[in-house]
SEBA-541057 format. One record per residue (C-alpha): residue number from 1; residue in one letter; y, x, z. Coordinates in steps of 0.001 Angstrom, whole numbers, plus 524288, in hexadecimal, padded with zeros to 5 digits. Last residue first. Layout:
# residues N
+-----+------+-------+-------+-------+
! pos ! code !    yy !    xx !    zz !
+-----+------+-------+-------+-------+
! NUM !    A !     Y !     X !     Z !
...
+-----+------+-------+-------+-------+
***
This chain:
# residues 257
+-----+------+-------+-------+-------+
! pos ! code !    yy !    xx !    zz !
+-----+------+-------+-------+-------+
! 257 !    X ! 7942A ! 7E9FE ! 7E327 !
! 256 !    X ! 79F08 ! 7E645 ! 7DD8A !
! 255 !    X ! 7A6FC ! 7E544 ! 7E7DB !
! 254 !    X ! 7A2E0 ! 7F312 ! 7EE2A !
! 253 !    X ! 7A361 ! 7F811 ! 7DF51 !
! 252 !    X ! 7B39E ! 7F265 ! 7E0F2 !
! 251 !    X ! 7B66E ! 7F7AA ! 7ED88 !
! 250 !    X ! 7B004 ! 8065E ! 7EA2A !
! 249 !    X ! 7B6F2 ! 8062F ! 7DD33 !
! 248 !    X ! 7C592 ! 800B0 ! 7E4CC !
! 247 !    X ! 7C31A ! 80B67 ! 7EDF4 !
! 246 !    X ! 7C339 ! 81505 ! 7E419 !
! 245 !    X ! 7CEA3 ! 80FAC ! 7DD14 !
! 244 !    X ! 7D75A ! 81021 ! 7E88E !
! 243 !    X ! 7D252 ! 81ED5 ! 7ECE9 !
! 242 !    X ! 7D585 ! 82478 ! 7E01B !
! 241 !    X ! 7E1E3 ! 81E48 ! 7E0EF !
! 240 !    X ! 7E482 ! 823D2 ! 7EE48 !
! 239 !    X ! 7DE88 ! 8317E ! 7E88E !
! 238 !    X ! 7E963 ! 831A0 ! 7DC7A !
! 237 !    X ! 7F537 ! 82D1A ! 7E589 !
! 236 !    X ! 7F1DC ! 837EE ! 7F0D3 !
! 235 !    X ! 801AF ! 83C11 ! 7F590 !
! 234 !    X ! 80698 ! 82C92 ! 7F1FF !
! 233 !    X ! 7FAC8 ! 825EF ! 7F9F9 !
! 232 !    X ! 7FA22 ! 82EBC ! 805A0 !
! 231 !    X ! 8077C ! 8290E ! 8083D !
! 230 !    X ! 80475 ! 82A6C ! 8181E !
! 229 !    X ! 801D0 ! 83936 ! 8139E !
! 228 !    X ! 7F62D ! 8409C ! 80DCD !
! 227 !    X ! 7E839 ! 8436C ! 809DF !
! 226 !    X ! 7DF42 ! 83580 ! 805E6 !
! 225 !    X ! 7D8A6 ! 82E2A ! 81187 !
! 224 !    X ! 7D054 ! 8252A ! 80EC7 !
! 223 !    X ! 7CC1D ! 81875 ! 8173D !
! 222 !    X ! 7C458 ! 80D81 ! 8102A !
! 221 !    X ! 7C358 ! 7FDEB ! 8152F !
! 220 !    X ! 7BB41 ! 7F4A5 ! 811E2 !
! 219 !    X ! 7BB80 ! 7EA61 ! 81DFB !
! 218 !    X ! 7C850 ! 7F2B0 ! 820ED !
! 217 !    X ! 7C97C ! 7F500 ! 8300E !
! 216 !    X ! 7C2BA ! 8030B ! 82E55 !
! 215 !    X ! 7CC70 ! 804C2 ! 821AD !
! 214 !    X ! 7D7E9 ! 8028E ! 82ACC !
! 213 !    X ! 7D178 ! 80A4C ! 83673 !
! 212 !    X ! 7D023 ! 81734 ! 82E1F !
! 211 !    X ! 7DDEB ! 8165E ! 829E0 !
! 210 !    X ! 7E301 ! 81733 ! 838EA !
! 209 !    X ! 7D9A5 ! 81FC1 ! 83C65 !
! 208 !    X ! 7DEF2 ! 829E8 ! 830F2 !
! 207 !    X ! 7EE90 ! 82476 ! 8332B !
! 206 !    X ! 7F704 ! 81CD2 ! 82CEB !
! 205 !    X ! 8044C ! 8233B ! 82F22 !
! 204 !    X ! 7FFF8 ! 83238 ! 831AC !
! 203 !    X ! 7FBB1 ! 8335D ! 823A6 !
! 202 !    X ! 7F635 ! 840ED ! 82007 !
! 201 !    X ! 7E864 ! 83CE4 ! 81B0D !
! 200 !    X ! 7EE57 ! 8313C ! 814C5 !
! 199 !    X ! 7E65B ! 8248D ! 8157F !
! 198 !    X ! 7E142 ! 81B13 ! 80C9D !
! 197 !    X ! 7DBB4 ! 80DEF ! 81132 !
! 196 !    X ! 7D3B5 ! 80678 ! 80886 !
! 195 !    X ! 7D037 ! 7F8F6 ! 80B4C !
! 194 !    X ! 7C4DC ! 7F188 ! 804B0 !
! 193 !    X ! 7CA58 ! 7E341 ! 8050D !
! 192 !    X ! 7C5E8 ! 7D7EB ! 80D83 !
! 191 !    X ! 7D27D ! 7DAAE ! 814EC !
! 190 !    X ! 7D306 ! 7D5C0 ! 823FE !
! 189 !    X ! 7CE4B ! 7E3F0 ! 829D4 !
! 188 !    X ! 7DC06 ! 7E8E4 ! 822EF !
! 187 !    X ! 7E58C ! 7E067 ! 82952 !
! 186 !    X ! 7E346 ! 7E219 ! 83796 !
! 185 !    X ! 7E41F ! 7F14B ! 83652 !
! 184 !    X ! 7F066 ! 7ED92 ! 82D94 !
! 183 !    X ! 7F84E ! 7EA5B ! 839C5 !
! 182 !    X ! 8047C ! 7E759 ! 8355F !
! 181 !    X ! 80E27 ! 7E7E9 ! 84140 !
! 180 !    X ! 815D6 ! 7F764 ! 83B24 !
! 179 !    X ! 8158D ! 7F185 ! 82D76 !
! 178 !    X ! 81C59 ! 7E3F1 ! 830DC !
! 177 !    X ! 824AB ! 7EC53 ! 83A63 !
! 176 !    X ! 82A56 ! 7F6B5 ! 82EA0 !
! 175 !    X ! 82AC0 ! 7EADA ! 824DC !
! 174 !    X ! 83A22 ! 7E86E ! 8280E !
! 173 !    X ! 83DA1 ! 7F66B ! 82A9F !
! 172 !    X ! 83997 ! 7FAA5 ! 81DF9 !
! 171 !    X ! 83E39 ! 7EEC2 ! 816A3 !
! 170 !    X ! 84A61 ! 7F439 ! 81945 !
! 169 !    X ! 849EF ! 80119 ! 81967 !
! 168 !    X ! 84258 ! 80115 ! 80AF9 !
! 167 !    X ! 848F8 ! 80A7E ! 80239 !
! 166 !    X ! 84AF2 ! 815BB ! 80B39 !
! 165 !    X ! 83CDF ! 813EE ! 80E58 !
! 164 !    X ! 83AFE ! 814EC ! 7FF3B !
! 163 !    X ! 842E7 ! 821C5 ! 7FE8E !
! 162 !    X ! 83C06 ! 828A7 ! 80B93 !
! 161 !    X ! 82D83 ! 8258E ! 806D6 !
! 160 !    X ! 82FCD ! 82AA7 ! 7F95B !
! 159 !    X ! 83617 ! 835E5 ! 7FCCD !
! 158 !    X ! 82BDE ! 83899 ! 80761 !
! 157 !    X ! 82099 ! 83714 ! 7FC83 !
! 156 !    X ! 827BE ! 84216 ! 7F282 !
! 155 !    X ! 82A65 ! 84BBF ! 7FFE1 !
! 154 !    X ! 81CFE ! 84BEE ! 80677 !
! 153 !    X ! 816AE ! 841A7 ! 80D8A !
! 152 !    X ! 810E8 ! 849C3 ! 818C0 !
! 151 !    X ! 81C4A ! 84A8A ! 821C6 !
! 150 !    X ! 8203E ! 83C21 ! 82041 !
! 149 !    X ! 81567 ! 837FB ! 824E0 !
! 148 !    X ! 81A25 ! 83DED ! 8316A !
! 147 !    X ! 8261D ! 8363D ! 83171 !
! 146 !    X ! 81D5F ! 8282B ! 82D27 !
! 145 !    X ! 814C2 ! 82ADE ! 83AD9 !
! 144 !    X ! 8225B ! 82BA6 ! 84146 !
! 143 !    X ! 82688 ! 82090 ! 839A4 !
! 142 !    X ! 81B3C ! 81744 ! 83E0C !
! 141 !    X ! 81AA6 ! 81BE2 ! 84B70 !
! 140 !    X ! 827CF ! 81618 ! 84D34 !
! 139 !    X ! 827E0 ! 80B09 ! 84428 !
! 138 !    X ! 81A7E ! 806C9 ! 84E6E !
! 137 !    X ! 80D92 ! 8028D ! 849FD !
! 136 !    X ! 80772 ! 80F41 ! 84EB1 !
! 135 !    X ! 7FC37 ! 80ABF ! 855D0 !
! 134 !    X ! 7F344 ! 805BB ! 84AE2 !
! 133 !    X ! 7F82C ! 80DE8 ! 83C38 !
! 132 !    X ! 80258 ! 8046C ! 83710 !
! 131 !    X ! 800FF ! 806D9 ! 82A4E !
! 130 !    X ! 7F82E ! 809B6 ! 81E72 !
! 129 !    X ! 7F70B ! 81868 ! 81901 !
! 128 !    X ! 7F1B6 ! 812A8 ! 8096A !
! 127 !    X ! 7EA63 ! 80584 ! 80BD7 !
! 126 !    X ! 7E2F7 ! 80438 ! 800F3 !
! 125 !    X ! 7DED2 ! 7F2F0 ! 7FE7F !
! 124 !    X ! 7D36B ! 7ED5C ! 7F6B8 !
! 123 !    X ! 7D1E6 ! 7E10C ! 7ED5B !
! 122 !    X ! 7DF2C ! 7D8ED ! 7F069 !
! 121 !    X ! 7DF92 ! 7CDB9 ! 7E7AA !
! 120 !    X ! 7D8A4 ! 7C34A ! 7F04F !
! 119 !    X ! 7DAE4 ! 7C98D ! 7FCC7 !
! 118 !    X ! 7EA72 ! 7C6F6 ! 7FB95 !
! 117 !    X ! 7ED86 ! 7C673 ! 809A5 !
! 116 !    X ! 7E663 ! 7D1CF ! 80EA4 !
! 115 !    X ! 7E692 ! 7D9D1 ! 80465 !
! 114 !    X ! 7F55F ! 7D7C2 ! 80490 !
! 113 !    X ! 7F45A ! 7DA12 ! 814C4 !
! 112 !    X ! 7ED8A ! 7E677 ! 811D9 !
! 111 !    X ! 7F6A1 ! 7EAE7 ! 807CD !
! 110 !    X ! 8028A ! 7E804 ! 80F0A !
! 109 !    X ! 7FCDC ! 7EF56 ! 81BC1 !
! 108 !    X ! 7FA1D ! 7FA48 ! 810E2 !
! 107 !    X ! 80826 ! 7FB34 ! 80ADC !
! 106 !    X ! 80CFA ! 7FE8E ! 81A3C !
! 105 !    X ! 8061C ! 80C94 ! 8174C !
! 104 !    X ! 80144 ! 80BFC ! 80A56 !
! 103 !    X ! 7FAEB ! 8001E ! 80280 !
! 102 !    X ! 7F182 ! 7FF53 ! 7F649 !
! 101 !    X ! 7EB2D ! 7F0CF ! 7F243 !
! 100 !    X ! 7E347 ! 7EFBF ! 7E8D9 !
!  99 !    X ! 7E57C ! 7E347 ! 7E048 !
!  98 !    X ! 7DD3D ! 7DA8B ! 7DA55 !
!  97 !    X ! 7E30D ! 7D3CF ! 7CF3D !
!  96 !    X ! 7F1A9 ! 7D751 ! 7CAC7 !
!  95 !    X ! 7FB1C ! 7D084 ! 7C2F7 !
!  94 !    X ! 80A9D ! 7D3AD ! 7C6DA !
!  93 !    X ! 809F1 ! 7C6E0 ! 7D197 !
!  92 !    X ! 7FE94 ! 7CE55 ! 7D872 !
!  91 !    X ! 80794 ! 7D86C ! 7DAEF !
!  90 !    X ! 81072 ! 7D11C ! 7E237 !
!  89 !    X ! 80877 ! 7C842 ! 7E716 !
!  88 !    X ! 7FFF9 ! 7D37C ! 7EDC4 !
!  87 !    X ! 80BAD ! 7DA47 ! 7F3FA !
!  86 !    X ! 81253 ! 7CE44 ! 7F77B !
!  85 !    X ! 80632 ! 7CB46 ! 800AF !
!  84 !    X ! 80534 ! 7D978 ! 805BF !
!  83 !    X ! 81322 ! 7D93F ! 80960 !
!  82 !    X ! 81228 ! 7CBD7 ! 8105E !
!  81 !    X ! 806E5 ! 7D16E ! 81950 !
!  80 !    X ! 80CD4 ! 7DE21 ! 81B3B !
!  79 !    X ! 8185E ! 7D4D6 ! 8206F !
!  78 !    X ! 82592 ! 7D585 ! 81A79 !
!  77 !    X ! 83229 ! 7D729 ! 82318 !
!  76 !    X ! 83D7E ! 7D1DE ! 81DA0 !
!  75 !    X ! 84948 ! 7D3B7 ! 81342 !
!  74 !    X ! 83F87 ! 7D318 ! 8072B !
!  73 !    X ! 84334 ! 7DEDD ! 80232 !
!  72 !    X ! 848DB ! 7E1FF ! 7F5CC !
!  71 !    X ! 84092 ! 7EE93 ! 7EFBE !
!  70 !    X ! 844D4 ! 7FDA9 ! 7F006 !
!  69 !    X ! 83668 ! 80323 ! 7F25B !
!  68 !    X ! 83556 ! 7F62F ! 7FEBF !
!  67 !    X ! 83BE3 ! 7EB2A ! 8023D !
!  66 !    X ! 8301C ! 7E2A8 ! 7FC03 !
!  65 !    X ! 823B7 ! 7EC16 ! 7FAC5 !
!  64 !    X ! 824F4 ! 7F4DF ! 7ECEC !
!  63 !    X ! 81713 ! 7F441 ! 7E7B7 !
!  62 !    X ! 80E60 ! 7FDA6 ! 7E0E6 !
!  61 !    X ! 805C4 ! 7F680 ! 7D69C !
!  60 !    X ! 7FB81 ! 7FCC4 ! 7D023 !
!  59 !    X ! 7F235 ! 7F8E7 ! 7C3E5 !
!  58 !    X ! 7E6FE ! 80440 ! 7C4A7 !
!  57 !    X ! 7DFFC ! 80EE4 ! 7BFA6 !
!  56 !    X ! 7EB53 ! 8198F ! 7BF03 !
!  55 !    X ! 7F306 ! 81205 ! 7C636 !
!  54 !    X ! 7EE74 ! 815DB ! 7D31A !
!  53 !    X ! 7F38A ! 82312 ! 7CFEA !
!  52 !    X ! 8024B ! 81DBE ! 7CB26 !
!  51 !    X ! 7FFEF ! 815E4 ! 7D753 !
!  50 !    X ! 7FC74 ! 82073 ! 7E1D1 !
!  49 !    X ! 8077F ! 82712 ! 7DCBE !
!  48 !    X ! 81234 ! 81D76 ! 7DD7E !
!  47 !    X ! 80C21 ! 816FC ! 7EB80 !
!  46 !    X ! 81865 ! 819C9 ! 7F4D7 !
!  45 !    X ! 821FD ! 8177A ! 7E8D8 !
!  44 !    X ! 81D21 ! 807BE ! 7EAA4 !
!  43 !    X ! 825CF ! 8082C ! 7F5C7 !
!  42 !    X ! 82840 ! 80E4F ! 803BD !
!  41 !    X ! 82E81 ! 80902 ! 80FB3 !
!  40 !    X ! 821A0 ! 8023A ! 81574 !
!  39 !    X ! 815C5 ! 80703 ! 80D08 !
!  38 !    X ! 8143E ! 803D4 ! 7FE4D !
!  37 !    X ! 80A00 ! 7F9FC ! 7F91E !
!  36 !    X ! 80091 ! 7FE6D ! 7ED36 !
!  35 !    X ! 7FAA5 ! 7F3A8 ! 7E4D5 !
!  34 !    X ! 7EE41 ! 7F7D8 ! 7DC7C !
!  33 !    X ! 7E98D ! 7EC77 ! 7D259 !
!  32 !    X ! 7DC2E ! 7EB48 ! 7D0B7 !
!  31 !    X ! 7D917 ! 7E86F ! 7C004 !
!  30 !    X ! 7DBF1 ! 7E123 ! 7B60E !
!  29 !    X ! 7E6D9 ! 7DA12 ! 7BD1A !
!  28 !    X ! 7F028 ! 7DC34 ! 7B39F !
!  27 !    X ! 7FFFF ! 7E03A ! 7B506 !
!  26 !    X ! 80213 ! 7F0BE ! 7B445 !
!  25 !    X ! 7F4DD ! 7F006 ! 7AD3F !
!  24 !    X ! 7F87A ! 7F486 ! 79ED5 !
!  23 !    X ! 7F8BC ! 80464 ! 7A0F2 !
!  22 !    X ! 7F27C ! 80701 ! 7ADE9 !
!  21 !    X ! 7FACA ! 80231 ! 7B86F !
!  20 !    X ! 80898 ! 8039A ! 7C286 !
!  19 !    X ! 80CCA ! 7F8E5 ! 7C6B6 !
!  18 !    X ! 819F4 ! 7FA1F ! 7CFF0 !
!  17 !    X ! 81CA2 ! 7ED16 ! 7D794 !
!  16 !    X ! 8288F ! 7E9A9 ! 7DEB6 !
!  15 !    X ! 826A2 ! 7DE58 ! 7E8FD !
!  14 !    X ! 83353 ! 7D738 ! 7EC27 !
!  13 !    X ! 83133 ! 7CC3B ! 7F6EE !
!  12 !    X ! 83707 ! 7BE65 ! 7F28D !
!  11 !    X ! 82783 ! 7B7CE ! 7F481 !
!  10 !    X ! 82395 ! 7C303 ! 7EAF6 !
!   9 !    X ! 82E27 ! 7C8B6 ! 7E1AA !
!   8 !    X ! 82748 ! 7D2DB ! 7D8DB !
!   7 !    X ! 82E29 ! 7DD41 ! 7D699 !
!   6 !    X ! 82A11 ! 7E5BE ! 7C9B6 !
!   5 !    X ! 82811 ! 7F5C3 ! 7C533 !
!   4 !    X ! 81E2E ! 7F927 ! 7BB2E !
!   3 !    X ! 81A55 ! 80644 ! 7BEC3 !
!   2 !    X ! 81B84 ! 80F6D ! 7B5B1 !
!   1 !    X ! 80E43 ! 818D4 ! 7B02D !
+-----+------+-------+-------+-------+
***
């Protein structure tokens, strides 16, 4: 399967969408529609595997965040809260219906806030390693925890993480405070949505306790943590998109029933 590749221009902000489907659903709304947001720096690349997996069974979009995988920025900061709205318009405006929303690292403060905002189309949220862990929201603490992640990523996820940083300085170093000030522990207890947050065994960004609280704070919320690194997602594609579709069965026979 090929993505099918597109920008959507939202409010003047570039949004690149990759779909990725089951033969004849790359536009309908038959079913949930999986969206997967990038971390800061990184791009839809961040998520390949974990698509191509989640794609198996389901319509996917991985998105390309304004300023970010090579895209024109939007020469100023962008809130989480902005991001998540143009997120969810964009892909909305390609034909979708409910969407399930999958975000890593900074991708999961978007994700929350989209879920958030847009609690009419937005049936269940993953967040994948989310950021800031309470007490470290500092650039400082931040790389030194993103140094030792680099350790455990091995050579194929480090090449992918060094060439799209390259990519993004600028926008970078604009949404660096917006994602160090967003609290998404105040965020998460405000979604009516069954949150599930996904944590790698080896990740010394978002840490076990850390993890553990977000899903505490979640009126539904599910903690799981799969083996590996902050990009947990990319080294354990097949069991995060097990883990997707098994908690959308248990939310949907809770519904039902």
């Amino acid at each position: 399967m090929r993505a099918r590749t597109e920008t959507v221009e939202i409010d003047g902000n570039a949004v690149r969408l990759h779909t990725l489907a089951p033969a004849g659903r790359l536009r309908d709304a038959l079913g949930p529609t999986v969206v997967l947001v990038h971390g800061i720096g990184m791009s839809h690349r961040s998520f390949r595997r974990s698509q191509r997996a989640l794609a198996a069974g389901h319509r996917t979009v991985s998105v390309d965040l304004p300023g970010f995988g090579g895209l024109r920025g939007p020469g100023r900061r962008l809130s989480m809260e902005e991001l998540g709205d143009l997120v969810v318009r964009a892909v909305a405006s390609r034909g979708a219906g409910e969407l399930v929303l999958v975000g890593q690292s900074m991708g999961a403060q978007v994700v929350a806030e989209a879920a958030r905002l847009h609690a009419d189309i937005v049936g269940s949220v993953v967040l994948v390693g989310p950021v800031v862990t309470a007490g470290r929201r500092s650039a400082l603490l931040q790389g030194a925890d993103l140094a030792r992640d680099c350790l455990v990523e091995g050579l194929r996820m480090n090449g992918v993480v060094g060439t799209d940083y390259l990519r993004s300085v600028p926008q970078y170093l604009r949404e660096l405070r917006p994602m160090l000030r967003h609290r998404i522990e105040d965020t998460v207890p405000r979604l009516g949505q069954p949150v599930l947050v996904v944590r790698g065994s080896e990740d010394p960004i978002a840490r076990h306790d850390w993890g553990e609280r977000l899903a505490t704070l979640a009126r539904r919320g599910a903690f799981v943590e799969l083996p590996g690194p902050h990009h947990v997602q990319e080294h354990q594609p097949v069991a995060l998109a097990r883990l997707v579709d098994e908690f959308r069965r248990v939310q949907t026979l809770e519904a039902s029933g």
